[in-house]
C-alpha positions as CSV (number, residue, x, y, z in Angstrom):
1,X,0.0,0.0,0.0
2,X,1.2,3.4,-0.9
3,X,-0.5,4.9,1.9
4,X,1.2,3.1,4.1
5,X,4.8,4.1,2.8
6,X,3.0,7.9,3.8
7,X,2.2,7.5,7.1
8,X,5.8,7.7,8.5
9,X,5.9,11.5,6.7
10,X,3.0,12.6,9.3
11,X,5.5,13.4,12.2
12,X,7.5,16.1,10.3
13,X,4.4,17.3,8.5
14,X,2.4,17.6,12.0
15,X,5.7,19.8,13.0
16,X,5.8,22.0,10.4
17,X,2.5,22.7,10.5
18,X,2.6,23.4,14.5
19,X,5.2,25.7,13.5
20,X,3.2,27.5,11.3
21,X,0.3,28.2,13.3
22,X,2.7,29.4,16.2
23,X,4.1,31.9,13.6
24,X,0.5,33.1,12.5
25,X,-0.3,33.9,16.4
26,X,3.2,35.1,16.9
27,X,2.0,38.8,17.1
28,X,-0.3,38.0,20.1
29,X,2.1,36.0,22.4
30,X,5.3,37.0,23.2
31,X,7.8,37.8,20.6
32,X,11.1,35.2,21.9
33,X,7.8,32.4,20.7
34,X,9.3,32.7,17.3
35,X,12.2,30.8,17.9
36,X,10.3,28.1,19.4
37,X,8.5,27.8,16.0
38,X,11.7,27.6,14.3
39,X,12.7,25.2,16.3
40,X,9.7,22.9,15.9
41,X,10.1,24.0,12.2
42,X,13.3,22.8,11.9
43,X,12.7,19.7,13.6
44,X,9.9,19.1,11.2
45,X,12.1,19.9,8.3
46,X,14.8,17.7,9.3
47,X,12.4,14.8,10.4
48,X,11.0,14.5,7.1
49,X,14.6,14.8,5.0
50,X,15.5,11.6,7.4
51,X,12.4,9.6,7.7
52,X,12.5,6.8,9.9
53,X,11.9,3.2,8.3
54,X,9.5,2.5,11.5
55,X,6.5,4.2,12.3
56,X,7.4,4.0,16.3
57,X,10.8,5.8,16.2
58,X,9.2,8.8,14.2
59,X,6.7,8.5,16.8
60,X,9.2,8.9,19.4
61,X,11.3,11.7,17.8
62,X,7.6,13.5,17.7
63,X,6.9,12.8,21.5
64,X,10.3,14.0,21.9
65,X,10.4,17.0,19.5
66,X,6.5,18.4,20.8
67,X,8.2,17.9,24.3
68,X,11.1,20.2,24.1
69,X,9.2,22.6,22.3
70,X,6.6,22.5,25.0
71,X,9.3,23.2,27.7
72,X,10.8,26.2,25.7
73,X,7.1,27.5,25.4
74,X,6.8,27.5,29.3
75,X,10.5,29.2,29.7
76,X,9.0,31.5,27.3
77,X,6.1,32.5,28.8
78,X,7.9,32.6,32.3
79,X,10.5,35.2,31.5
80,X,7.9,37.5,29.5
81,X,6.0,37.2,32.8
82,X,4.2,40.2,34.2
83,X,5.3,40.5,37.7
84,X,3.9,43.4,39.8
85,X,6.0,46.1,42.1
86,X,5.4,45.0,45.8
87,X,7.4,46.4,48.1
């Protein structure tokens, strides 16, 4: 099946496409957010110039990529905090 052969391309594609919607909101969230999205654009980029053979390692790079990118999303947001003057 040919649509098989495809399904290992979904990873990368899934990346890329995160990365684009975190550059369309880019001008409502914080502007450091943009290298997040190149880095899960990257990632996405890279993951489907090397696409894994099996379906569970591209899995795995995905759970790892979409992790990372999470984490820099949170130290993001935690540095651009608003923090109030008391005291």
């Amino acid at each position: 099946w040919a649509a098989r052969d495809l399904v290992s391309y979904l990873p990368g594609l899934w990346m890329l496409i995160f990365s684009l919607g975190l550059f369309s909101a880019r001008p409502y969230l914080p502007r450091t957010l943009g290298w997040v999205a190149l880095f899960y654009g990257a990632a996405g980029t890279i993951l489907l110039m090397k696409t894994p053979e099996n379906l569970t390692s591209a899995n795995l790079y995905m759970g790892a990529v979409f992790g990372g990118g999470q984490l820099l999303s949170s130290l993001v947001f935690y540095w651009n905090l608003e923090r109030g003057n008391d005291g």
